[in-house]
Phi, psi and omega in degrees: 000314183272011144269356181257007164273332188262006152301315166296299188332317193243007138299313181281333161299322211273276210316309177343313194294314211292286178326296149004278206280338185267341174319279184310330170327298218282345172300323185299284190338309162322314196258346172313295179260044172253329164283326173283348203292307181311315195277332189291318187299265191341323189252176188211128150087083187246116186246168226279305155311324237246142155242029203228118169298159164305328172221124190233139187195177161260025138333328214274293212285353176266289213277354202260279181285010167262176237271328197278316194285334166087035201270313176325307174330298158311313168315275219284321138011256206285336191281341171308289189313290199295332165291312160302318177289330158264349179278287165351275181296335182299310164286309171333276207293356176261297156316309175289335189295307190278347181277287200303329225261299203321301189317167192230012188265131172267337167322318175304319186269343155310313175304330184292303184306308192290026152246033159254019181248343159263172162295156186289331179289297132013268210290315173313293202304312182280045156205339169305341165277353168292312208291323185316284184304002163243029141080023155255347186294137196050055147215171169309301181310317181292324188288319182293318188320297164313303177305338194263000173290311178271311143351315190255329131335276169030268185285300183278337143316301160335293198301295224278017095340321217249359173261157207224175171279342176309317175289309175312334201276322196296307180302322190263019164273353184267322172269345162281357197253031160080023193273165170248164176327296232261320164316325162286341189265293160346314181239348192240282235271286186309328136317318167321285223240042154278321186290357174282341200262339177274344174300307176296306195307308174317299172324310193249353156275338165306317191315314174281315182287355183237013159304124147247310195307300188304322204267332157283331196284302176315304198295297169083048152079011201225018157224104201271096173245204218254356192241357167262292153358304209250338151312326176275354198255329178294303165349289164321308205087044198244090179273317189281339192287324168316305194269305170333277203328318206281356167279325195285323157318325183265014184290324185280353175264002185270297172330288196269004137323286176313303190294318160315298167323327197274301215260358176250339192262327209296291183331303170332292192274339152308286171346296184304314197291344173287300184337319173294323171299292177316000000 
């Protein structure tokens, strides 16, 4: 028995390293172009031999977040559209999701699929003489509307998977004990599938916050977020702001870069500290 624990043991040992290096590529990989993104934002008067800018400072980055580029606009935007639109589908897509998995009608669940069988843009263009007669086309609301449109299809798609008999059993071990509806969703549904509700929300506020099509097509140039921001600074020919944005665009994968990094060193040093105890 105690040669085949030092034997897993020093298999796991033998393995560490390989896991090391390749861990650490893809971080390299990873991170490579975010270090050029960092160098491209930073710098000014980048000549051709150099691999370096000439200068680098947070001037760029000044000038980048005031008030005349509008860009904080965009920013606070883009952080709207996505927090409503995901909270919005998330809950939405939870219901019609558990509605639909119930139903014994297929229709219901054709109706979920079908704003994925056209394109979204397609689809945005046939509904822009509607938004015009309700006075939303280029505004905030018509963009969230739409976006909450494909989001929330989504959202129900998801939901309409993810249930199992476990949950079932759970509710109706929750309604023989004398609960009522909010009590079942409370102690039966919900402990289940928090971490399925925090998964989709992260999904369908990404959706909204990395949207181009819908938000120039809706918007019609008059709802200013970070990814229309940064298609016009790509025009210009505008390299350090085309690289903020692009930072800025990129921020929530940067986060959970960073956050992987945290929970693979964190595992890292549990291990080691069990190892001595074994």
């Amino acid at each position: 028995m105690s040669e085949n624990v030092q034997s897993d043991m020093h298999g796991r040992k033998g393995k560490r390293p390989i896991y090391l290096c390749l861990s650490w590529g893809m971080l390299l990989l990873v991170g490579l172009p975010y270090v050029l993104l960092i160098l491209m934002s930073l710098g000014s008067g980048w000549t051709f031999p150099q691999l370096v800018p000439d200068q680098m400072d947070l001037l760029p980055w000044r000038r980048f977040l005031s008030t005349r580029e509008g860009m904080l606009t965009a920013m606070l935007t883009s952080v709207s559209m996505s927090l409503i639109v995901g909270t919005v589908s998330t809950l939405g897509g939870l219901i019609i999701g558990r509605t639909v998995h119930f139903s014994t009608h297929r229709i219901w669940r054709f109706l979920v699929y079908l704003p994925f069988v056209i394109s979204p843009i397609v689809i945005a263009i046939c509904l822009y003489d509607l938004l015009i007669r309700l006075d939303l086309a280029g505004t905030f609301t018509g963009v969230i509307l739409v976006q909450t449109l494909f989001a929330l299809a989504f959202a129900a798609v998801f939901f309409s998977e993810m249930w199992d008999p476990r949950i079932d059993r759970l509710e109706l071990l929750v309604k023989n004990f004398g609960g009522n509806r909010w009590q079942i969703w409370r102690h039966a549904i919900l402990p289940q599938i928090a971490g399925l509700i925090l998964i989709c929300f992260i999904q369908t506020a990404l959706f909204a916050w990395l949207d181009y099509g819908l938000v120039s097509v809706v918007g019609g140039g008059h709802v200013a977020s970070v990814t229309t921001r940064l298609f016009s600074y790509i025009r210009e020919a505008n390299v350090n702001q085309a690289a903020q944005s692009s930072l800025v665009l990129l921020g929530p994968a940067l986060a959970g870069v960073c956050c992987v990094i945290l929970l693979f060193s964190l595992r890292l040093k549990r291990e080691t500290l069990a190892e001595p105890q074994s």
